[in-house]
MITI-843405 format. One record per atom (N, C-alpha, C): x negated, y negated, z; residue in three letters. Coordinates in steps of 0.1 Angstrom, whole numbers, padded with zeros to 4 digits, always signed. Each point is the difference from the previous one (the first is absolute). Example, Ala and Ser with C-alpha at 12.3 -4.5 7.8 and 13.67 -1.06 7.14 Angstrom:
% MITI-843405
-0132+0057+0078Ala
+0009-0012+0000Ala
-0009-0012+0000Ala
+0004-0011-0007Ser
-0009-0011+0000Ser
+0008-0011+0008Ser
END
This chain:
% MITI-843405
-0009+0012+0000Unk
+0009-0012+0000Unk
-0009-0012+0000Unk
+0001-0009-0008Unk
-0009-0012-0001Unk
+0005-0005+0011Unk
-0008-0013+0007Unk
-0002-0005+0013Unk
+0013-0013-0005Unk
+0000-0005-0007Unk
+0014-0009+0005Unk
+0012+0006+0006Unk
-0002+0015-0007Unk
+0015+0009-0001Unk
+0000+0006+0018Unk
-0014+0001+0003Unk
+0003+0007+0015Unk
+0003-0013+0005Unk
-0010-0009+0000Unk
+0003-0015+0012Unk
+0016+0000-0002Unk
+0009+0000-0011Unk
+0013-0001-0001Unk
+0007+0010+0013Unk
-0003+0010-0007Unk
+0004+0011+0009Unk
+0001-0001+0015Unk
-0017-0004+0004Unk
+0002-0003+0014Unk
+0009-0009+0007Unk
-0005-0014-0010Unk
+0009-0012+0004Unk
+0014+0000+0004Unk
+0006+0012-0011Unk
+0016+0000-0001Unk
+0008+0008+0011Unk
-0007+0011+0005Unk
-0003+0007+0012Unk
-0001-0008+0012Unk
-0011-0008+0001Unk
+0002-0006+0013Unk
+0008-0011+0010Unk
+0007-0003-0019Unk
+0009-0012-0001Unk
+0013+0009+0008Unk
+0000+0013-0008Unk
+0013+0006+0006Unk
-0005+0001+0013Unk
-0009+0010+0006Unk
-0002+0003+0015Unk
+0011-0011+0011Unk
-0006-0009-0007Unk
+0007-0013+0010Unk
+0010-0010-0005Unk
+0012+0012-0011Unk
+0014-0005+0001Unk
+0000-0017-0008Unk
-0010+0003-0010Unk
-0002-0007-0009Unk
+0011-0003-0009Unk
+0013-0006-0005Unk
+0007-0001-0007Unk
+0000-0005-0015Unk
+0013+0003-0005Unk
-0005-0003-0019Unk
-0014+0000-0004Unk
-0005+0016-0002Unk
-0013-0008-0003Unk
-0002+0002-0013Unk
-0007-0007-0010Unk
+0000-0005-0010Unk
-0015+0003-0008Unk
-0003+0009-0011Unk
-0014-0004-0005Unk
+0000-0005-0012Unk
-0009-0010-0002Unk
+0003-0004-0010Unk
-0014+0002-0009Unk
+0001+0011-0013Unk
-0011+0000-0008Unk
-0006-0011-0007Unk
-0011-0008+0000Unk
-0003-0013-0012Unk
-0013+0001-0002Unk
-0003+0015+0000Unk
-0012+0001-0011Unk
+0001-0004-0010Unk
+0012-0003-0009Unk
+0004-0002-0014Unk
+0002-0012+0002Unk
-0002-0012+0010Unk
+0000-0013-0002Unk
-0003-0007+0006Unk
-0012+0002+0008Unk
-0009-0005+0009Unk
-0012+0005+0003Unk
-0006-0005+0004Unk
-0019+0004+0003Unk
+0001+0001+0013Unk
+0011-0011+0006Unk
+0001+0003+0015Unk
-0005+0015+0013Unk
+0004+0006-0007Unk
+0002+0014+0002Unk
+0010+0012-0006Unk
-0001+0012+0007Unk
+0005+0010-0010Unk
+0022-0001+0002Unk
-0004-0004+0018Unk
+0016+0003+0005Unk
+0001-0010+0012Unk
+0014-0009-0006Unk
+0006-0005+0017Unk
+0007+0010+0006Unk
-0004+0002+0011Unk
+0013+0009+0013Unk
+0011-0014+0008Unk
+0011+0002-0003Unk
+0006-0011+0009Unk
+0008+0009+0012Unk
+0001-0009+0008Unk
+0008+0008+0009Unk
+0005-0008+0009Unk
+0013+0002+0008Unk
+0007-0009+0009Unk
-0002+0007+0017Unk
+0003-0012+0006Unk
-0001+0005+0013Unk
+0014-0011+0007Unk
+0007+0006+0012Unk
+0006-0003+0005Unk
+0000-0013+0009Unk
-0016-0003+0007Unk
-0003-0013+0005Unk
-0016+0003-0001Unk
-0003-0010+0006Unk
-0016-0005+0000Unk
-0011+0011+0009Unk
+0001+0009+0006Unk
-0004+0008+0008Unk
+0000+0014-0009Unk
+0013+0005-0005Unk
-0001+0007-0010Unk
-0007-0001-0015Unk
-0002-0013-0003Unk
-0008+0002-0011Unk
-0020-0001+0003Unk
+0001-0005+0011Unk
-0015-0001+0005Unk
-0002+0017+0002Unk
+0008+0009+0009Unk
+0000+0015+0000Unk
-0002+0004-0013Unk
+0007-0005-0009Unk
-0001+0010-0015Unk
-0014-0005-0003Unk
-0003-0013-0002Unk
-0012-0002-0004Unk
-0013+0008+0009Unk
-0002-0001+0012Unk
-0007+0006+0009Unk
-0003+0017-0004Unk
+0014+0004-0002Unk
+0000+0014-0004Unk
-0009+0003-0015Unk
+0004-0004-0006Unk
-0003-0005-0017Unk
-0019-0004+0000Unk
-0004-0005+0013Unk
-0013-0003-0002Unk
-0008+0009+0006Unk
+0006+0011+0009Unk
-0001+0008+0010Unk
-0009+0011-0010Unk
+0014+0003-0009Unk
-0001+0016-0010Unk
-0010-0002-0008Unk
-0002-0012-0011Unk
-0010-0004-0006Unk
-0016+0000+0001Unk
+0004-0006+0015Unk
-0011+0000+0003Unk
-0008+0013+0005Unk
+0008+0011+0006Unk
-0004+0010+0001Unk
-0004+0008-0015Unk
+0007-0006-0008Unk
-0001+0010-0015Unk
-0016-0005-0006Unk
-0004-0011+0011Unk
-0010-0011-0011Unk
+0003-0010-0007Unk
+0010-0003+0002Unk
+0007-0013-0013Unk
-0004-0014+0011Unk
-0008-0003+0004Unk
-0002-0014+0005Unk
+0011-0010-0005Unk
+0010-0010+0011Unk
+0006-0007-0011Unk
-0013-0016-0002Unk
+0005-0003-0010Unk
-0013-0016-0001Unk
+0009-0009+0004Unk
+0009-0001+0002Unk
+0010-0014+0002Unk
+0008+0005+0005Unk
+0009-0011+0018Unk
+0011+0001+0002Unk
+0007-0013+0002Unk
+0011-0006-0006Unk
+0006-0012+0002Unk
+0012-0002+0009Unk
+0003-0005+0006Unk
+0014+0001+0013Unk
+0003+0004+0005Unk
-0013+0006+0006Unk
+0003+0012+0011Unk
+0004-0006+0014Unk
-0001-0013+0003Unk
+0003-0008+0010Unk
+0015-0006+0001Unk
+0003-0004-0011Unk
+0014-0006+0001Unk
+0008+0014-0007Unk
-0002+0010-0001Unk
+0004+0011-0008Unk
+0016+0001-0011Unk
+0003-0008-0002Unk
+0012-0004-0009Unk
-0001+0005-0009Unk
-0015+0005-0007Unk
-0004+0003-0013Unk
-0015+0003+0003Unk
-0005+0012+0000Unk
-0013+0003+0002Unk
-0006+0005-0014Unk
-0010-0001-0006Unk
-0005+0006-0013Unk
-0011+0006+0007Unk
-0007+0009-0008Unk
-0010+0007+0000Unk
-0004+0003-0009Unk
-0015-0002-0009Unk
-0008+0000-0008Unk
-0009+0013+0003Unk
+0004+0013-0008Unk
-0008+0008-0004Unk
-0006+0003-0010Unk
-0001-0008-0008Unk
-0008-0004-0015Unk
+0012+0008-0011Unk
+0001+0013+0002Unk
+0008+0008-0007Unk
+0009-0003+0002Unk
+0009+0001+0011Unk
+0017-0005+0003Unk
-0003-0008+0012Unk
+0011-0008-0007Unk
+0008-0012+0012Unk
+0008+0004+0010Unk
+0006-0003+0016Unk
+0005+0006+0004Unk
+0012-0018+0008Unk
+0010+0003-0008Unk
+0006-0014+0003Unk
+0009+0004+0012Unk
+0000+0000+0015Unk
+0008+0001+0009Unk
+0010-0013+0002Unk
+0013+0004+0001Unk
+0007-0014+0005Unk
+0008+0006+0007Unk
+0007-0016+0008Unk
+0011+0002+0009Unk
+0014+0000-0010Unk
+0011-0001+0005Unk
+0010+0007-0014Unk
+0002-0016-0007Unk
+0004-0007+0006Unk
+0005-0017+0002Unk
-0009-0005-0014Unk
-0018+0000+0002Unk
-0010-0004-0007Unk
+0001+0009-0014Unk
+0001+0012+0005Unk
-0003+0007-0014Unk
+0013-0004-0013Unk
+0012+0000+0006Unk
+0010-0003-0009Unk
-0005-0013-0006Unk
-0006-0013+0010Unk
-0006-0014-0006Unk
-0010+0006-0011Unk
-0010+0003+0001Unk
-0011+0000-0006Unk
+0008+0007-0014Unk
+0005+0012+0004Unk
+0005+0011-0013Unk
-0015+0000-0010Unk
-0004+0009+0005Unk
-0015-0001-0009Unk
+0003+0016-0010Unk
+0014+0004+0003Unk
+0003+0013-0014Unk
+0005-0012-0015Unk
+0004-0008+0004Unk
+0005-0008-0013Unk
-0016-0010-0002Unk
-0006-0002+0011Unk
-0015-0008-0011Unk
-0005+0012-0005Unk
-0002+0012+0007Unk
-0008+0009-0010Unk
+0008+0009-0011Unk
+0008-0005-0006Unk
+0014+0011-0002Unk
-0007+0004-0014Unk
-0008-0006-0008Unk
-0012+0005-0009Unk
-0005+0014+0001Unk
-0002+0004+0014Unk
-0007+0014+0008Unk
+0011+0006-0001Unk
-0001+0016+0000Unk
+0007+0011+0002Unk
-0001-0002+0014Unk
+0020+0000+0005Unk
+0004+0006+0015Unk
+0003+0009+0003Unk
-0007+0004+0010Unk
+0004+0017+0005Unk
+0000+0000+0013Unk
+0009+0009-0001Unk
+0008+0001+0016Unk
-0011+0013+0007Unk
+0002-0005+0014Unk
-0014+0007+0004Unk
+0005+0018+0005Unk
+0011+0003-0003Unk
+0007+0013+0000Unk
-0005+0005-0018Unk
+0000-0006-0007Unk
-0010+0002-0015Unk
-0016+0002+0000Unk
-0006-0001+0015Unk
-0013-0001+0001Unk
-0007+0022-0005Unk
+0009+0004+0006Unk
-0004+0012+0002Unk
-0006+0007-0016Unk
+0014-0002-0010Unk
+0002+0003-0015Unk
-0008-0005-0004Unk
-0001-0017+0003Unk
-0012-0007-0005Unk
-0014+0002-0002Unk
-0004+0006+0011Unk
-0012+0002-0001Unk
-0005+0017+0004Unk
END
């Protein structure tokens, strides 16, 4: 399995452990250099998405995936995480409907993270 496809794997997994909701990947290898995949995911309040994130840096890190960037992990509303290969967009539910980052990337193939398994 090429290494974007496990970090996916892990990431989507850890997201669930901790009751991660809607979670969302979004492929844009086909339209970005950014990286290979956004993971989005919702969280219920600000405590819960800091858990998903924590979790999410936990597995990785054990796998070897160092993340290089984390942004919002203080005011947690919206935490990103920069693993070169995949993005890991955590929000609270309120922020994520604002941002709606499935209609800026709607260019990328969406896949539902119950599609992860077939997928790869």
């Amino acid at each position: 399995m090429e290494r974007s496809k496990e970090m996916l794997k892990l990431a989507v997994r850890a997201l669930e452990d901790k009751k991660g909701e809607d979670i969302r990947i979004i492929d844009i290898r086909e339209v970005s250099v950014l990286a290979d995949y956004f993971i989005i995911a919702s969280g219920s309040n600000t405590n819960q998405v800091q858990a998903m994130t924590d979790n999410v840096e936990e597995e990785l890190g054990k796998a070897g995936y160092p993340c290089r960037q984390v942004e919002g992990y203080q005011s947690a509303s919206w935490i990103l995480m920069d693993y070169g290969d995949i993005i890991v967009h955590a929000f609270c539910r309120e922020d994520r409907l604002f941002y709606d980052l499935e209609r800026i990337w709607r260019d990328g193939k969406v896949m539902d993270a119950s599609e992860l398994d077939a997928e790869l």
